[in-house]
Phi, psi and omega in degrees: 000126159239151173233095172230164185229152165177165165261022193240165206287121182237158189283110168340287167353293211275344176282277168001307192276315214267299186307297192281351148323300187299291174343288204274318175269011153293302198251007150063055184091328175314025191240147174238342186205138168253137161241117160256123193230122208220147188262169145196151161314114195263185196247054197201136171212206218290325194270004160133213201274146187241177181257332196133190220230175167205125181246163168258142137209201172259132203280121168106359189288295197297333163278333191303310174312332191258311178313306240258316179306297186292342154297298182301344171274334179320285191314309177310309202255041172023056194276065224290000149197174208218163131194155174225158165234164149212147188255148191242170181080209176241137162257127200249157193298147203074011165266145180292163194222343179198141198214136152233165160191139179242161186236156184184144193294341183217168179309297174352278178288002186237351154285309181263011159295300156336279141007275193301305202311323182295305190288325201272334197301336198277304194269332191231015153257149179305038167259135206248144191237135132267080189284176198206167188232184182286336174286332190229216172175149169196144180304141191245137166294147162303143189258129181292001148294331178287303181329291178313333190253351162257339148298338165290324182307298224281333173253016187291284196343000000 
């Protein structure tokens, strides 16, 4: 299981290999399926084209919350390993910005592990996004699809 927050960029591969490593000596041959998901910037949003983001958070907060998440899909979906990255700073379009992945003895729980992990990280880890253009900037709200799709995990329970 991992959490990491930072600002520099990561190699999928090498998230993949570290997952799926923890995975077989956890479960000892027991993993049938890694499911993975990388974010990457778009260069757009409702009012038009953007250049990229800039996130904020808080430093120990903010991993303990990406930690405190990724236990928990472990535990819900019986998951035999879990991980995330999320990227802080400014960021520019097409870059990547969030990776998750689970490992699970079947597809299912590691498709919906994954799943919870995405939809809930938008809520209940601590990051604030702001984008920008070459002229301007402005805080981005929560959107209320992200709201909708993690009231559904929570009533999921």
């Amino acid at each position: 299981m991992f959490a990491l927050i930072g600002d520099a960029d990561f190699d999928q591969q090498w998230l993949y290999n570290r997952l799926r490593q923890e995975a077989s000596q956890k479960a000892k041959g027991n993993v049938g399926a890694i499911v993975t998901f990388t974010g990457l910037v778009r260069d757009n949003n409702v009012d038009g084209n953007i250049l990229g983001i800039e996130l904020e958070h808080y430093p120990g907060m903010t991993e303990q919350a990406l930690t405190n998440l990724v236990q928990q899909a472990i535990t819900r979906f019986s998951l035999t390993s879990a991980g995330a990255v999320h990227r802080v700073g400014r960021l520019y379009n097409d870059e990547q910005i969030v990776w998750v992945g689970t490992a699970a003895p079947h597809r299912a729980a590691a498709f919906e592990g994954a799943n919870f992990l995405m939809d809930m990280l938008k809520q209940s880890v601590p990051l604030w996004k702001k984008e920008f253009t070459r002229d301007d900037s402005r805080w981005v709200e929560v959107k209320a699809s992200d709201d909708k799709a993690a009231l559904a995990w929570l009533r999921e329970k």
